[in-house]
C-alpha positions in Angstrom: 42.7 -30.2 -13.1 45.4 -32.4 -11.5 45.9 -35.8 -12.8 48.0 -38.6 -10.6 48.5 -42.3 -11.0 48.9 -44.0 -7.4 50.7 -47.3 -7.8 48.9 -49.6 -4.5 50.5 -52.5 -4.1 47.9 -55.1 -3.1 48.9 -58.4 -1.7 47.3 -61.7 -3.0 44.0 -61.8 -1.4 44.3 -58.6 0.1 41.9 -55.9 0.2 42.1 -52.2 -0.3 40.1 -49.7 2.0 39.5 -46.6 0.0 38.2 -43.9 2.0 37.5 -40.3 1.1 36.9 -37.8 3.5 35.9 -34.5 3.9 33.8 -31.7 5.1 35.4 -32.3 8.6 34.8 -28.4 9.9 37.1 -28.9 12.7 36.9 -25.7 14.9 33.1 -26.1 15.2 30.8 -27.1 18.0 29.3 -29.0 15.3 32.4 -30.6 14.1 32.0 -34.2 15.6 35.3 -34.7 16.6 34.7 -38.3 18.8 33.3 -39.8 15.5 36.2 -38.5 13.6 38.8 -40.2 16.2 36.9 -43.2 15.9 37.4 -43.7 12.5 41.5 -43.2 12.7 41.3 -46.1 15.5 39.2 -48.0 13.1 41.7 -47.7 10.0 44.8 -48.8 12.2 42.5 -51.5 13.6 41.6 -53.0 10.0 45.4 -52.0 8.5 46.1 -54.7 11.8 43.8 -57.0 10.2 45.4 -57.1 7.0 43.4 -54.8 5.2 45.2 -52.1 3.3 43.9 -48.5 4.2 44.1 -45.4 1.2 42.4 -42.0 2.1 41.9 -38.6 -0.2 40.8 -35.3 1.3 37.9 -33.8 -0.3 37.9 -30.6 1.5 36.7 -28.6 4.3 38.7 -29.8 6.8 38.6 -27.0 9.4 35.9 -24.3 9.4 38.0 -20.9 8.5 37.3 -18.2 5.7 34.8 -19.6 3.3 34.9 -17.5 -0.2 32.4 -14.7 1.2 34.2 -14.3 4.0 37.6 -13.9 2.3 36.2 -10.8 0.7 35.2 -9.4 3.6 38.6 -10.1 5.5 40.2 -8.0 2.7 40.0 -5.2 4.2 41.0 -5.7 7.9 43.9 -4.7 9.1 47.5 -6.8 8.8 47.8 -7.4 13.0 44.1 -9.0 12.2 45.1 -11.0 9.7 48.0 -12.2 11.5 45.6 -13.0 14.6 43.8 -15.4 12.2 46.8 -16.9 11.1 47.6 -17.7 14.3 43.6 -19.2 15.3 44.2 -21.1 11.6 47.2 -22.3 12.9 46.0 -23.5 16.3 43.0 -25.6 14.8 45.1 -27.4 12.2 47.2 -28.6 14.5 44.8 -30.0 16.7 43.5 -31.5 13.8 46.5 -32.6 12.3 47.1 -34.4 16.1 44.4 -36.5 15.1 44.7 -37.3 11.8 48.5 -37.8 11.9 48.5 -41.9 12.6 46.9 -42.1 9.1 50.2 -39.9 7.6 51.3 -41.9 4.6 48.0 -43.0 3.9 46.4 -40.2 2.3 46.8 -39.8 -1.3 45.6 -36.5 -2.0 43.8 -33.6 -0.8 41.3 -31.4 -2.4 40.2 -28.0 -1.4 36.9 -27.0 -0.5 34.8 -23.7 0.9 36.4 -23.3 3.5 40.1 -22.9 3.7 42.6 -20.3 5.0 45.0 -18.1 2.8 48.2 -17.6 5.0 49.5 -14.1 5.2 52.3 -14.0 7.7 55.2 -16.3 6.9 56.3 -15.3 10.4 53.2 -16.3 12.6 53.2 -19.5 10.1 56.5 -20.9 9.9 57.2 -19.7 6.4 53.9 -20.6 4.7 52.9 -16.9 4.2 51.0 -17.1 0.6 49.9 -20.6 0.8 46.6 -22.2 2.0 46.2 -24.5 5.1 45.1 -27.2 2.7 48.5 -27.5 1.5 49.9 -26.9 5.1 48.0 -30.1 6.1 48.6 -32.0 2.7 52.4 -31.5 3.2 52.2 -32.5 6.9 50.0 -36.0 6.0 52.8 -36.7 3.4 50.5 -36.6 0.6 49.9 -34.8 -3.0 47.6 -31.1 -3.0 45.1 -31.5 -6.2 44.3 -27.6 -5.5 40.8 -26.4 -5.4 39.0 -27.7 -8.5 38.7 -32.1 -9.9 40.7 -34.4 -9.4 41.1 -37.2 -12.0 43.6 -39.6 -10.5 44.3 -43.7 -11.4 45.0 -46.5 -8.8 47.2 -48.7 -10.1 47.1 -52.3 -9.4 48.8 -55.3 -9.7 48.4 -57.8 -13.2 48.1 -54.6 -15.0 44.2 -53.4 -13.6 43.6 -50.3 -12.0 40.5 -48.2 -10.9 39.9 -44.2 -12.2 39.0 -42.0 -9.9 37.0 -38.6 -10.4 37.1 -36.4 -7.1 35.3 -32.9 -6.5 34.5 -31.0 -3.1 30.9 -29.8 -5.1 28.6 -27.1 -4.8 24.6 -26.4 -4.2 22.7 -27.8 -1.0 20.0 -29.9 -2.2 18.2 -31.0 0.8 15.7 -33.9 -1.2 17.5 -37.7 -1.7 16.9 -37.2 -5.7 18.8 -34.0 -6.0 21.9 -35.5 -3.6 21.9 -38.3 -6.2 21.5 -36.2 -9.4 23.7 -33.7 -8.7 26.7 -36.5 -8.1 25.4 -38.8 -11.4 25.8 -34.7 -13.6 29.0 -34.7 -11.8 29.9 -38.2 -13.3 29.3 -37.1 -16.7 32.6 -34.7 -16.6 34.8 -38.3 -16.4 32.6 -40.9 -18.7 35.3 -43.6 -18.1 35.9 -42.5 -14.3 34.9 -46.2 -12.0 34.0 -44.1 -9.5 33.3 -40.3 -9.0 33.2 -38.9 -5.6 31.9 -35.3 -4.4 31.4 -34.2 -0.7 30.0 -30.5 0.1 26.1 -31.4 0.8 26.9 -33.4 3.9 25.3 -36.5 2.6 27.1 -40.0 2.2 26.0 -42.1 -0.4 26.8 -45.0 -3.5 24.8 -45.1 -6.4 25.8 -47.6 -9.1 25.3 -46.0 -12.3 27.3 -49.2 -14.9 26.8 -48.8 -18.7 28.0 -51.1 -21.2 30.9 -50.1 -23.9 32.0 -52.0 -26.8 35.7 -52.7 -25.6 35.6 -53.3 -21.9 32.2 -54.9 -22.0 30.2 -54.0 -18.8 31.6 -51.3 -17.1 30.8 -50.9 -13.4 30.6 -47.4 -12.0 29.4 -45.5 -8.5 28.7 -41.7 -7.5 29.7 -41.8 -4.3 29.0 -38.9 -1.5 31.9 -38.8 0.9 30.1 -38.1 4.1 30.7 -35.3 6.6 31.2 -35.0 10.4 29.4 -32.2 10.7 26.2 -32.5 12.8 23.3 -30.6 12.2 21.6 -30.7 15.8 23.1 -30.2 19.1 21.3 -31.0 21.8 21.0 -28.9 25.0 22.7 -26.1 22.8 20.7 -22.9 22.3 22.7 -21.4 19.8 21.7 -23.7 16.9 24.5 -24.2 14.1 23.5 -22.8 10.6 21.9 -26.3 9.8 19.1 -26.1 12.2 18.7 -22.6 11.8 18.3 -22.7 8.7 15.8 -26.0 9.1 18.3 -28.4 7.1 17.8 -31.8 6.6 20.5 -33.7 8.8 22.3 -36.6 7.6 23.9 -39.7 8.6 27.7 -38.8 9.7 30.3 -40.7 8.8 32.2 -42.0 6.0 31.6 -43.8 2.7 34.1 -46.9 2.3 34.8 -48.5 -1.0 36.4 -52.0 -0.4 38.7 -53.1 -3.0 40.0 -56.4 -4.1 41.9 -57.8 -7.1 40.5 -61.1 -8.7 41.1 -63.4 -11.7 37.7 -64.6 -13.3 37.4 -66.5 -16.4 41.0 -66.3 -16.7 41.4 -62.9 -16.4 42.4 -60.4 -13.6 40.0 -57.8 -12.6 39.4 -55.1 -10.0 36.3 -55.6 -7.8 34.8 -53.0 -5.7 31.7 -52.5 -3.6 30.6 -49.2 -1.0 29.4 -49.2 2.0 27.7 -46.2 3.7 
């Protein structure tokens, strides 16, 4: 597990958009890549505003070599491998062309299922034994937190922060209750995380799940779902994606946002949050 603090340096009566992102699948038919483009507009737009924009990757951000399939490309031979360096390559760039007016605003990035193992440092540019998660981290300036949780701490002003717990997660779960359930289990592996994010099932949610402790007092918490651009239907398509073959539920595409603001109440300073799907 990698643990980071993230110092954010809030204004006075400014507010902190904290986005995470993932399951992307860029290099799909699926991937909804108008929608994704949309939202980098929208973050410049607010930072314009005044707002302060954060993001953090929670994996799947193209659509290459999921685990099964890296033990299948095993055994192919090293010009093949090379060839899908070279198709890795291609769609990471693209992708990195429209994710790069957010560079500098990412704080970290997670891997997922799907991500490529480079094994040519020549058809790569030197990144022969390295992943294209950490290709794109290094290119959108920001930390790698490798391919299990994250636990990381953003660090306010007057001495307040918010913890963060951050997974790309497992299993499907195609009813509301198990999308919920799965993320409050998750929650338990940080029991003083203020929010705990996992992506993976497509779904973007906030569930408040606050407790009480004998220091802090009331402790406000969410499991969050980070969303996915990933649609499950194409229309006028007749090769279906995996999601309609497979009858999946689809979900709402998009982004979960977690607004942030720094107050004093009663005399004392506090972090205040609230999500909006």
């Amino acid at each position: 597990m990698i643990k980071t603090a993230y110092h954010i340096d809030l204004k006075p009566n400014q507010d902190l958009l904290f986005i995470p992102i993932g399951d992307i699948q860029y290099g799909t038919d699926e991937c909804d890549v108008e929608r994704l483009k949309r939202l980098v507009t929208w973050c410049i737009k607010k930072e314009k505003a005044g707002y302060l924009v954060r993001l953090c990757g929670l994996g799947d951000y193209t659509d290459l070599s999921s685990p099964s399939e890296k033990v299948k490309l095993k055994g192919t031979h090293e010009t093949t491998q090379k060839s899908i360096d070279e198709l890795a390559m291609l769609y990471l760039g693209q992708l990195l062309s429209i994710l790069e007016p957010l560079k500098g605003r990412f704080l970290t990035l997670l891997t997922g299922h799907h991500v490529h193992d480079f094994s040519s440092n020549k058809k790569t540019g030197g990144w022969g034994g390295r992943n294209s998660d950490q290709w794109l981290a290094h290119h959108l300036g920001c930390d790698y937190a490798g391919d299990g949780h994250t636990l990381f701490r953003l660090q306010f002003p007057h001495d307040t922060h918010l913890t963060v717990g951050a997974w790309h997660g497992q299993g499907g779960g195609q009813t509301p209750g198990w999308r919920v359930n799965k993320r409050i289990r998750q929650s338990d592996i940080y029991p003083a995380a203020d929010i705990v994010i996992q992506g993976h099932d497509n779904a973007k949610l906030a569930y408040p799940r606050s407790g009480v402790d004998f220091d802090r007092g009331f402790i406000k918490r969410l499991s969050v779902g980070s969303g996915s651009f990933q649609r499950a239907y194409l229309d006028g398509d007749t090769q279906a994606g995996y999601a309609e073959k497979w009858g999946l539920v689809p979900t709402d595409l998009g982004v979960t946002i977690i607004t942030v603001s720094v107050e004093k109440r009663d005399g004392k300073w506090r972090v205040d949050y609230h999500a909006s799907v």
